[in-house]
The first five atom37 places (N, CA, C, CB, O) and aatype in JSON, in Angstrom:
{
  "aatype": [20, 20, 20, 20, 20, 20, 20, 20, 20, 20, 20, 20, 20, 20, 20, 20, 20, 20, 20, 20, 20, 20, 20, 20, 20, 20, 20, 20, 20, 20, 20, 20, 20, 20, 20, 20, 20, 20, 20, 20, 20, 20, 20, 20, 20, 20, 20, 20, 20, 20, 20, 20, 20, 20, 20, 20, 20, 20, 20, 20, 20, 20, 20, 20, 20, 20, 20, 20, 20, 20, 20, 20, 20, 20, 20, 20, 20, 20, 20, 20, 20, 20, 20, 20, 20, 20, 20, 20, 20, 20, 20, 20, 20, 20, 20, 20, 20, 20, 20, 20, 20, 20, 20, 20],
  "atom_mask": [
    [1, 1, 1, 1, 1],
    [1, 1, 1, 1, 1],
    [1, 1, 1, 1, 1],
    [1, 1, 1, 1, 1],
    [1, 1, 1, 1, 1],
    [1, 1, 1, 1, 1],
    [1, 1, 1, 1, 1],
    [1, 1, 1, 1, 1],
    [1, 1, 1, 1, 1],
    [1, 1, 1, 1, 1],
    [1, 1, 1, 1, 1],
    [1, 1, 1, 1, 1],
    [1, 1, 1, 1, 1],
    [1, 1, 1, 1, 1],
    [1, 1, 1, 1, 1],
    [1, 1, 1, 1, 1],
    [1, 1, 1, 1, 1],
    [1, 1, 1, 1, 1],
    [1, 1, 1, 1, 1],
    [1, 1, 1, 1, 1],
    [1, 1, 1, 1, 1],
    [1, 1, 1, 1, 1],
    [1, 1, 1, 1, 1],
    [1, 1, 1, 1, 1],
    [1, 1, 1, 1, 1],
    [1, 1, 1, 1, 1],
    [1, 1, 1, 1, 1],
    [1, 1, 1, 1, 1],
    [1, 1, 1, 1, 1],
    [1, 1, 1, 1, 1],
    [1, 1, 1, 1, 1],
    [1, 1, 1, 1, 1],
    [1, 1, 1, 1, 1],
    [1, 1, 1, 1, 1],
    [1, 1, 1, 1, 1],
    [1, 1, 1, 1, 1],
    [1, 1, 1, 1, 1],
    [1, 1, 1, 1, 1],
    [1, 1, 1, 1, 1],
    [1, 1, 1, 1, 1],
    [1, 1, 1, 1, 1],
    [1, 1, 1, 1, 1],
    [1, 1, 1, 1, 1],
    [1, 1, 1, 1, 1],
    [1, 1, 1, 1, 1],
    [1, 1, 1, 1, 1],
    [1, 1, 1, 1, 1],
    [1, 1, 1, 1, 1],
    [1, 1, 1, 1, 1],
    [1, 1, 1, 1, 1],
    [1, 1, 1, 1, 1],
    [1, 1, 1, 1, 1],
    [1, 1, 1, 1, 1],
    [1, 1, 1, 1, 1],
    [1, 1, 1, 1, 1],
    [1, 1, 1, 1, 1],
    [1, 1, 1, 1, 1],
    [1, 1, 1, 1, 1],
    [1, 1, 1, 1, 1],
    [1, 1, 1, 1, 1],
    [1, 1, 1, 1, 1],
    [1, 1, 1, 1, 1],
    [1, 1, 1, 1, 1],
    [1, 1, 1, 1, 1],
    [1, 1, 1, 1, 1],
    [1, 1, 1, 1, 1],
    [1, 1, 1, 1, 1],
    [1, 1, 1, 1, 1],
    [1, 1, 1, 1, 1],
    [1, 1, 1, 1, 1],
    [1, 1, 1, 1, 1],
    [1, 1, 1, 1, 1],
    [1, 1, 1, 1, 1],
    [1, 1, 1, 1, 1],
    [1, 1, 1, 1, 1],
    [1, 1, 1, 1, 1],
    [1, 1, 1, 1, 1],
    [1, 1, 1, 1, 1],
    [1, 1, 1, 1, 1],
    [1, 1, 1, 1, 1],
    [1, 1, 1, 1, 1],
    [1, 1, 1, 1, 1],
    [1, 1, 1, 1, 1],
    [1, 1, 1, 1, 1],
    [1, 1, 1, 1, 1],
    [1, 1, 1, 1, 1],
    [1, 1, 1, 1, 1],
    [1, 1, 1, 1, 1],
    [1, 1, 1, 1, 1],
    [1, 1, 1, 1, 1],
    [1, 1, 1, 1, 1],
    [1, 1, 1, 1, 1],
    [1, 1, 1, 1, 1],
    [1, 1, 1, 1, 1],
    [1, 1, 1, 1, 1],
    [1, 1, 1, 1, 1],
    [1, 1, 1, 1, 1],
    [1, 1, 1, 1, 1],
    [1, 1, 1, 1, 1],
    [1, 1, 1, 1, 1],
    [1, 1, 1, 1, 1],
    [1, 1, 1, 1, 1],
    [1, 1, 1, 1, 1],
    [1, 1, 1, 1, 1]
  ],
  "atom_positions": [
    [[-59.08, -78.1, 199.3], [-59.09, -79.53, 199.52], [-58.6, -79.81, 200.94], [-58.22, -80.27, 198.46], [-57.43, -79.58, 201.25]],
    [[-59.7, -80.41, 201.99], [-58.99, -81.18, 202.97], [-58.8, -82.55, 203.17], [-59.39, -80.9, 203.91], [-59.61, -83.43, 202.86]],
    [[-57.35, -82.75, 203.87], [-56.79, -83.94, 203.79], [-57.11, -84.28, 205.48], [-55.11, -83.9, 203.16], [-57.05, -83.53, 206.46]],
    [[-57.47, -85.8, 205.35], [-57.77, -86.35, 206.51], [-56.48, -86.52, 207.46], [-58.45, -87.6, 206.22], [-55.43, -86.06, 207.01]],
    [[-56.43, -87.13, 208.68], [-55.47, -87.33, 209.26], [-54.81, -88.95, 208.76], [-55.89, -87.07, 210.68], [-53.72, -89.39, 209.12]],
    [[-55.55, -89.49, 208.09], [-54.97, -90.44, 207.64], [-54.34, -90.75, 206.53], [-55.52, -91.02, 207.75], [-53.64, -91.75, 206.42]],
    [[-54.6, -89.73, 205.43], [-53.95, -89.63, 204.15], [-52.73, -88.73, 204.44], [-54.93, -89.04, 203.01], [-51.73, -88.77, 203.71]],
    [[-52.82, -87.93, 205.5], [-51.55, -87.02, 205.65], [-50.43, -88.14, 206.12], [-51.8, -85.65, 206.92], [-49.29, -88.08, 205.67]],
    [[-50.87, -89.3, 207.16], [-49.81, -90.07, 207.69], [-49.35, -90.96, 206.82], [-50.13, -90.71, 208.78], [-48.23, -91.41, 207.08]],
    [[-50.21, -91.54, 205.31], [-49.89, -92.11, 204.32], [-48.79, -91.32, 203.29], [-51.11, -92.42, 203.8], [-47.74, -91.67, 202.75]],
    [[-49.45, -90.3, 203.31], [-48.28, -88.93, 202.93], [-47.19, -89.36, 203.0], [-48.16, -87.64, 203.84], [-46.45, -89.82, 202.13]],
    [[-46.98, -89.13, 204.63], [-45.67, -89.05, 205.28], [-44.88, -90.49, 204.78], [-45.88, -88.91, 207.07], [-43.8, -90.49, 204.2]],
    [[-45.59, -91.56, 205.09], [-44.76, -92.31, 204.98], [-44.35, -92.92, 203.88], [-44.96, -92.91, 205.64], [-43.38, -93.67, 203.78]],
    [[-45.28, -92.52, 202.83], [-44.83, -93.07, 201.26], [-43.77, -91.93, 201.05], [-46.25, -93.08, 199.85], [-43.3, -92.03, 199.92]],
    [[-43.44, -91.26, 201.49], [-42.23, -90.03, 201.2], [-41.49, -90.66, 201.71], [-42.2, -88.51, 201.72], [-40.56, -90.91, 200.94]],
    [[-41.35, -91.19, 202.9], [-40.41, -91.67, 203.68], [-39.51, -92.58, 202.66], [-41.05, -92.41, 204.93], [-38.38, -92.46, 202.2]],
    [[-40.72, -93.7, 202.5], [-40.03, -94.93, 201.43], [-39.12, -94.7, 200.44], [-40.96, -95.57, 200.61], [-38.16, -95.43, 200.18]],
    [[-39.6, -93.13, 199.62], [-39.03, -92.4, 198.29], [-37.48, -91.93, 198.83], [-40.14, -90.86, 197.76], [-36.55, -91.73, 198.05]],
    [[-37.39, -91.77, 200.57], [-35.88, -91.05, 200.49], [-36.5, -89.65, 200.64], [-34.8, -91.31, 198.87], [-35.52, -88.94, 200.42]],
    [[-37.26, -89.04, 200.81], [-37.46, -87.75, 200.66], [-38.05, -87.83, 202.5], [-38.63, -87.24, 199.11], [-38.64, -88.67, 203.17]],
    [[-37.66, -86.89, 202.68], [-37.89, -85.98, 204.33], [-39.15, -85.83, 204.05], [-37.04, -84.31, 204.77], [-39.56, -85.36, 202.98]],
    [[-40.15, -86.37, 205.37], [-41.52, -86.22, 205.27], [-41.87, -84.4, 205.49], [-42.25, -87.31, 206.52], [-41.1, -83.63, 206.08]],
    [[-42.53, -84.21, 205.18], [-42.78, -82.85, 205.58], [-44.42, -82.41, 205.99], [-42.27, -82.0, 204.35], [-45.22, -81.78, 205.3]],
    [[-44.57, -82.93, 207.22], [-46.42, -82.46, 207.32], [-46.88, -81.11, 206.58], [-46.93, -82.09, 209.09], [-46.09, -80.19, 206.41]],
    [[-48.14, -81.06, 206.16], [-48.61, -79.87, 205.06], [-49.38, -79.15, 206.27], [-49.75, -80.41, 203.45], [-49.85, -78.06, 205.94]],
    [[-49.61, -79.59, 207.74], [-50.48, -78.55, 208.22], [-49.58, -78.0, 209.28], [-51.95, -79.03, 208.74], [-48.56, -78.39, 209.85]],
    [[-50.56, -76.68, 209.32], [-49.38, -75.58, 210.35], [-50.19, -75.44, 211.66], [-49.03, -73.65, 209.62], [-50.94, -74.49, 211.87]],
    [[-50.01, -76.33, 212.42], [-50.36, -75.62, 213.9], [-49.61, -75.33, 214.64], [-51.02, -76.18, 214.72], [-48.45, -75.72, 214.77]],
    [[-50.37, -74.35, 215.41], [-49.75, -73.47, 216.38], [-50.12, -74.04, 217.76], [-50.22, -71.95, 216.2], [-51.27, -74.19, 218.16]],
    [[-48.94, -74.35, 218.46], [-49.11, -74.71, 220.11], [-48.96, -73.38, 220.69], [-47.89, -75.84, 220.82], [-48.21, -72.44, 220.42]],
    [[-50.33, -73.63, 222.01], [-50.51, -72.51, 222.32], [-49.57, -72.0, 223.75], [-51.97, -72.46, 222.39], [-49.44, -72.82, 224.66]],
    [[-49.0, -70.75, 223.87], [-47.82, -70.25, 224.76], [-48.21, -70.76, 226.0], [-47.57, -68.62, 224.83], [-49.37, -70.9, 226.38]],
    [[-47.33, -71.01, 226.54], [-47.43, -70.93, 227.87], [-47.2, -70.15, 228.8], [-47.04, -71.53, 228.18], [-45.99, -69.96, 228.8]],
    [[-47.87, -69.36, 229.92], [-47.95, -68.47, 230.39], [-46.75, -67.84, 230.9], [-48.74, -68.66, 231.02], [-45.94, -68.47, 231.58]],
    [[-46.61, -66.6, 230.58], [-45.31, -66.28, 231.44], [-45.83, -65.85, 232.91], [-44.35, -64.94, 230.72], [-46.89, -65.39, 233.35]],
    [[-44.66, -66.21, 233.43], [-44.74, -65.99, 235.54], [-44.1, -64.65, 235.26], [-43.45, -67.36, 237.03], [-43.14, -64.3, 234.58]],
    [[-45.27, -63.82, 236.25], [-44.89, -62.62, 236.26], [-44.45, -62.17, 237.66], [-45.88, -61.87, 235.71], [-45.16, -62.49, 238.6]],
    [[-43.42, -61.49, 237.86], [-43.22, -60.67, 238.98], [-44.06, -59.99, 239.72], [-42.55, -59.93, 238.73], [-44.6, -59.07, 239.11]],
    [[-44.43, -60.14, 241.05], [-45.04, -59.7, 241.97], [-45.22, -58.06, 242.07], [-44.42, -60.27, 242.98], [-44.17, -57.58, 242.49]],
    [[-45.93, -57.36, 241.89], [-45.58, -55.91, 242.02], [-45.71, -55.31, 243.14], [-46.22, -55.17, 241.27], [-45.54, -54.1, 243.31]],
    [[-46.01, -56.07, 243.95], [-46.63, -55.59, 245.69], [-45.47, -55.92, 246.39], [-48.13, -56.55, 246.5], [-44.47, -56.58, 246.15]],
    [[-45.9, -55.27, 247.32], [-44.83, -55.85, 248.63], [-45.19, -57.01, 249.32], [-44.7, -54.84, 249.84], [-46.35, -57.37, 249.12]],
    [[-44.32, -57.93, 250.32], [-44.91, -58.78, 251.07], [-45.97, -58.5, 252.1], [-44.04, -59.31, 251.56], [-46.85, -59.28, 252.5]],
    [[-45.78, -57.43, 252.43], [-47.04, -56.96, 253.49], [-48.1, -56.71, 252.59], [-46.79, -55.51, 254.48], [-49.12, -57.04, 253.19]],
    [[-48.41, -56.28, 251.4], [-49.75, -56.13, 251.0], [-50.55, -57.47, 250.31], [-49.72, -54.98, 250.04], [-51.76, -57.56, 250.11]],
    [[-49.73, -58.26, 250.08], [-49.82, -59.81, 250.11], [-50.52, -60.71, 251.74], [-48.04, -60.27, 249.84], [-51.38, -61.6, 251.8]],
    [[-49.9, -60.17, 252.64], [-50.0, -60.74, 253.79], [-51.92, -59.77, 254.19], [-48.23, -60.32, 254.92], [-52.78, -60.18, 254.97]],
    [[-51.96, -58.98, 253.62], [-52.91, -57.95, 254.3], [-54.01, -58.8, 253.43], [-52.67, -56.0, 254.04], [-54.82, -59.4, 254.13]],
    [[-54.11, -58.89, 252.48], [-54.89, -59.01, 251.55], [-55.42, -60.69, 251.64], [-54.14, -58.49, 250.24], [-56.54, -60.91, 251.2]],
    [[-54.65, -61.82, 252.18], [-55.12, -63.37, 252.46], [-55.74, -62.93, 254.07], [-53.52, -64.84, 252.43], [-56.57, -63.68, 254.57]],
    [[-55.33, -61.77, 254.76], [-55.98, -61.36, 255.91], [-57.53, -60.95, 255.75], [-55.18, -60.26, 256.44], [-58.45, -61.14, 256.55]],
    [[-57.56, -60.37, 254.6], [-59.08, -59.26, 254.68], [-59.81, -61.01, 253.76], [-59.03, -56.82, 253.19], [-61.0, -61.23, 253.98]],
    [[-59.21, -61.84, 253.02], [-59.55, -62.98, 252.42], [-60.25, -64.11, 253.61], [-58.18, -63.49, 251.67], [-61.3, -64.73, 253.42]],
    [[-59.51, -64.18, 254.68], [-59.39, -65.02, 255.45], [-61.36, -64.18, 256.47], [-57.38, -64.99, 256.23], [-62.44, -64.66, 256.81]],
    [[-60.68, -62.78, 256.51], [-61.94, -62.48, 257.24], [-63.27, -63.04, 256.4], [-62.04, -60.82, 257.45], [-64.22, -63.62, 256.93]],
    [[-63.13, -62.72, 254.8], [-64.58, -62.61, 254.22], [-65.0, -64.19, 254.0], [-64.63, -61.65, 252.64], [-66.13, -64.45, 253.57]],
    [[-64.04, -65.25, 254.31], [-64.64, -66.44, 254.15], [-65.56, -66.93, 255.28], [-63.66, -67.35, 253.9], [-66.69, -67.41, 255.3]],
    [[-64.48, -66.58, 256.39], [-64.99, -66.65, 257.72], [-66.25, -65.91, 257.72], [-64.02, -66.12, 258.74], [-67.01, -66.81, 258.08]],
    [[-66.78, -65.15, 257.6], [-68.17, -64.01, 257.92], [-69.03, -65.05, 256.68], [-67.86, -61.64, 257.37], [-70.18, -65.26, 257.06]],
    [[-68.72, -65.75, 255.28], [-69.68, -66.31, 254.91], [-69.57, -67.78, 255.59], [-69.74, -66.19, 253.47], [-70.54, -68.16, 256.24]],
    [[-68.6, -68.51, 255.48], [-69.73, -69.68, 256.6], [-70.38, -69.42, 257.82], [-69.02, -70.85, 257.2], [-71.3, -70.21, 258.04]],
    [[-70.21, -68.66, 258.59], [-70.65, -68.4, 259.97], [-71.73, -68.0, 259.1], [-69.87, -67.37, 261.16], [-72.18, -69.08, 258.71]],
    [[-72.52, -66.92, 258.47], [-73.46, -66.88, 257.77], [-74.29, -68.32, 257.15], [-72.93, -66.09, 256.91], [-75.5, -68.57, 257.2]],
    [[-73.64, -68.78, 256.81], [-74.01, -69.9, 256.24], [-74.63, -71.29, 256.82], [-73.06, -70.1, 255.72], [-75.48, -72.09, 256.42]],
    [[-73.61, -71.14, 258.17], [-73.78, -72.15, 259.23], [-75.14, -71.7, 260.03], [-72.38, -72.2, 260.26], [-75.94, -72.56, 260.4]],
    [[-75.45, -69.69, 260.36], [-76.41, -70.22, 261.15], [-77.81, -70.18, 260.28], [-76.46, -69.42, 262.54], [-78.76, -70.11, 261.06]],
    [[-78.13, -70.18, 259.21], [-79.04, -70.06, 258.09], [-79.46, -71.83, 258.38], [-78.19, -69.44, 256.34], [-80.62, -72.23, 258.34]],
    [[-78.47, -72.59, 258.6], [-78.41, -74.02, 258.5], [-78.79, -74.6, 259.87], [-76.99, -74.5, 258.04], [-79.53, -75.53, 260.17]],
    [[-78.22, -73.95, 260.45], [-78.96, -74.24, 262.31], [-80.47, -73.87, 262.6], [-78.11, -73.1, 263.63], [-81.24, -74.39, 263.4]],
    [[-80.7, -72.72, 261.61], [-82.22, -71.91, 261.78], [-83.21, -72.79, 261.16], [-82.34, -70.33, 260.97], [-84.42, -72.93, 261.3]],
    [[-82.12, -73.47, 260.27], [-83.18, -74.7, 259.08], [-83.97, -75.83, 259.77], [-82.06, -75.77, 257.89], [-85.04, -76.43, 259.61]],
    [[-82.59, -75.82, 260.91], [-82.8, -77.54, 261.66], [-81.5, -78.34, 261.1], [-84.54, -78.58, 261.0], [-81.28, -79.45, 261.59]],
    [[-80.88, -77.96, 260.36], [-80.24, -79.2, 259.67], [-78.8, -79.24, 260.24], [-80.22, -79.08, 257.94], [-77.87, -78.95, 259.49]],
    [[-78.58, -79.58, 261.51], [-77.63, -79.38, 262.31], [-76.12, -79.97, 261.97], [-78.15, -79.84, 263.44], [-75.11, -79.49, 262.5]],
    [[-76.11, -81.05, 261.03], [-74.9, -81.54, 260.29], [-74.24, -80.42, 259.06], [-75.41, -83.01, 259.56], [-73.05, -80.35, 258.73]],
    [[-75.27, -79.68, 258.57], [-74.54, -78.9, 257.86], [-74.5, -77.89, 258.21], [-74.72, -78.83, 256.86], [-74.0, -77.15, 257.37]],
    [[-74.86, -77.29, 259.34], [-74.32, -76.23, 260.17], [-73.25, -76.36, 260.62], [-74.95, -75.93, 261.1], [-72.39, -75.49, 260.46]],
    [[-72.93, -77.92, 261.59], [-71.68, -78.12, 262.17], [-70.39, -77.9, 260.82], [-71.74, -79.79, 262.92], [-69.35, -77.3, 261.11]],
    [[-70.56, -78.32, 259.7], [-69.89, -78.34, 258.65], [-69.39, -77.29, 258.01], [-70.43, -78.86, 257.97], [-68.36, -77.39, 257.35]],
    [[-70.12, -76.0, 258.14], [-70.01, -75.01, 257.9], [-69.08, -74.18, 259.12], [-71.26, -74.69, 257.57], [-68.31, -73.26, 258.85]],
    [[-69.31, -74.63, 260.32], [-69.09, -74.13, 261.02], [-67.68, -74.31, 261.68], [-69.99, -74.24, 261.49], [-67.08, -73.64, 262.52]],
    [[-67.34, -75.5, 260.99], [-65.71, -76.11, 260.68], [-65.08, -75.27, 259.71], [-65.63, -77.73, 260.01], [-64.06, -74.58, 259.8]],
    [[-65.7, -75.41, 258.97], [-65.87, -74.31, 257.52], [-64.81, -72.46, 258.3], [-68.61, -73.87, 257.16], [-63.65, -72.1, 258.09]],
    [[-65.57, -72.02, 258.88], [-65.6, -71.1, 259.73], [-64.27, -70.78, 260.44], [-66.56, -71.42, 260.54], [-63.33, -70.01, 260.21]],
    [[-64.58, -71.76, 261.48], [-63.2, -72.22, 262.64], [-61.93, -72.23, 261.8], [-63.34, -74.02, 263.41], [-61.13, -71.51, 262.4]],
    [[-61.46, -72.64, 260.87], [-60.52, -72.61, 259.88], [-59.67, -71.74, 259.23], [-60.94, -72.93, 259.19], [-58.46, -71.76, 258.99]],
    [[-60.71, -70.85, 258.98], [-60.66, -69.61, 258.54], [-60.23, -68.71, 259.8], [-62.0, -69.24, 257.89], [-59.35, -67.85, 259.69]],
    [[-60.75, -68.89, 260.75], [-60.53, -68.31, 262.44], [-59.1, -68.19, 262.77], [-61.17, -69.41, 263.69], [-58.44, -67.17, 263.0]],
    [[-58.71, -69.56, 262.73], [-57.63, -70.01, 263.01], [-56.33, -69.2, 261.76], [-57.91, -71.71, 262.99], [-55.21, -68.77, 262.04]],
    [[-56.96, -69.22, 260.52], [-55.77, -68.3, 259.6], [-55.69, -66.99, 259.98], [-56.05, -68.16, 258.02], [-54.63, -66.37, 259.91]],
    [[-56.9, -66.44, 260.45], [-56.77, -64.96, 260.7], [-55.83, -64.47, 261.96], [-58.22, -64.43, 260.93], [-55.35, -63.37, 262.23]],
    [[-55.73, -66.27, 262.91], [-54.9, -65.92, 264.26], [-53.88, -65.95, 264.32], [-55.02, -66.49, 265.22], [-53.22, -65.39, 265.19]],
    [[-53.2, -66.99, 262.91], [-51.75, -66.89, 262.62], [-51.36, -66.08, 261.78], [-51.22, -67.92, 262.24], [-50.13, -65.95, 261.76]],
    [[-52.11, -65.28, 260.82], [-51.69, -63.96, 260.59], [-51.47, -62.91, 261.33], [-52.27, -63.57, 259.97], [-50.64, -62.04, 261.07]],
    [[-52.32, -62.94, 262.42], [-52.11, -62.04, 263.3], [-51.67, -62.28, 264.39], [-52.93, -61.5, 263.47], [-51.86, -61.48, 265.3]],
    [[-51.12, -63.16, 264.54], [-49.89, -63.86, 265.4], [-48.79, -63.63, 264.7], [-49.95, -65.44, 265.66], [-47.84, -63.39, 265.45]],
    [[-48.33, -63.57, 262.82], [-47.38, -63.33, 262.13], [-47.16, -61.72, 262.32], [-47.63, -63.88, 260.78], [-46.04, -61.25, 262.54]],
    [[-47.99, -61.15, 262.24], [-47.64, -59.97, 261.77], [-46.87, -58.54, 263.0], [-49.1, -59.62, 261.07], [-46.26, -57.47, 263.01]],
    [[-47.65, -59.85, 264.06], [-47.35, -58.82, 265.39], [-46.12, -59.22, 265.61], [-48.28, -58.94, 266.84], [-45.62, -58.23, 266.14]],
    [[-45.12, -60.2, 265.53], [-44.13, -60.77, 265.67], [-43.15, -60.45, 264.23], [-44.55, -62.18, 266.02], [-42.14, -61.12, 264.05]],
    [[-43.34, -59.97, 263.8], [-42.89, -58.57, 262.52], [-42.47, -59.66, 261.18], [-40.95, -57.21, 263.16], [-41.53, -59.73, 260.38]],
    [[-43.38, -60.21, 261.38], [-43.34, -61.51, 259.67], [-42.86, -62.56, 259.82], [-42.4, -61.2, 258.29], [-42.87, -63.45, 258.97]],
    [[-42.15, -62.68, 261.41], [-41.33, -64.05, 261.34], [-42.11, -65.22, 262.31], [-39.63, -63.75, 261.97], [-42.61, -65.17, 263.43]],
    [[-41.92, -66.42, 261.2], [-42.81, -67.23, 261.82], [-41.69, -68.1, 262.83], [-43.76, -68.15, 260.65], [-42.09, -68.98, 263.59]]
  ]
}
């Protein structure tokens, strides 16, 4: 037999009236929340790894941008190509960080 959500809240509260502790009849389970896990790397293989990240975004808009210039469609080349520059710019302060031994 299933009970609607509205006969369960009628439930509850005609118990209530009686003096008796409502007691919902269904069992759900809330689902865990993730545990934060400890890092197992070092900070340098962290730092290496948004580096080799930073390269492969950069190599696809520049890809992307001149596919879009070859099209004609010169607004979404420029866009891409911001796209690009961005990515440029992370790879220069990583490697502006790293030569300067992590400290920004």
């Amino acid at each position: 037999m299933r009970l609607a959500l509205g006969d369960l809240w009628m439930d509850m509260i005609a118990s209530e009236r009686r003096g008796v502790a409502a007691e919902p009849r269904l069992n759900i389970k809330m689902p865990r929340k993730p545990q934060m896990r400890k890092a197992k790397h070092a900070r340098n293989s962290v730092e290496t790894s948004s580096s080799r990240n930073a390269q492969r975004h950069y190599e696809r808009y520049l890809a992307l941008a001149r596919a879009e210039a070859l099209k004609g469609d010169r607004i979404a080349a420029e866009n891409y190509f911001q796209h690009a520059d961005h990515y440029l710019r992370l790879m220069r302060e990583d490697g502006a960080a790293a030569s300067s031994g992590g400290r920004s």
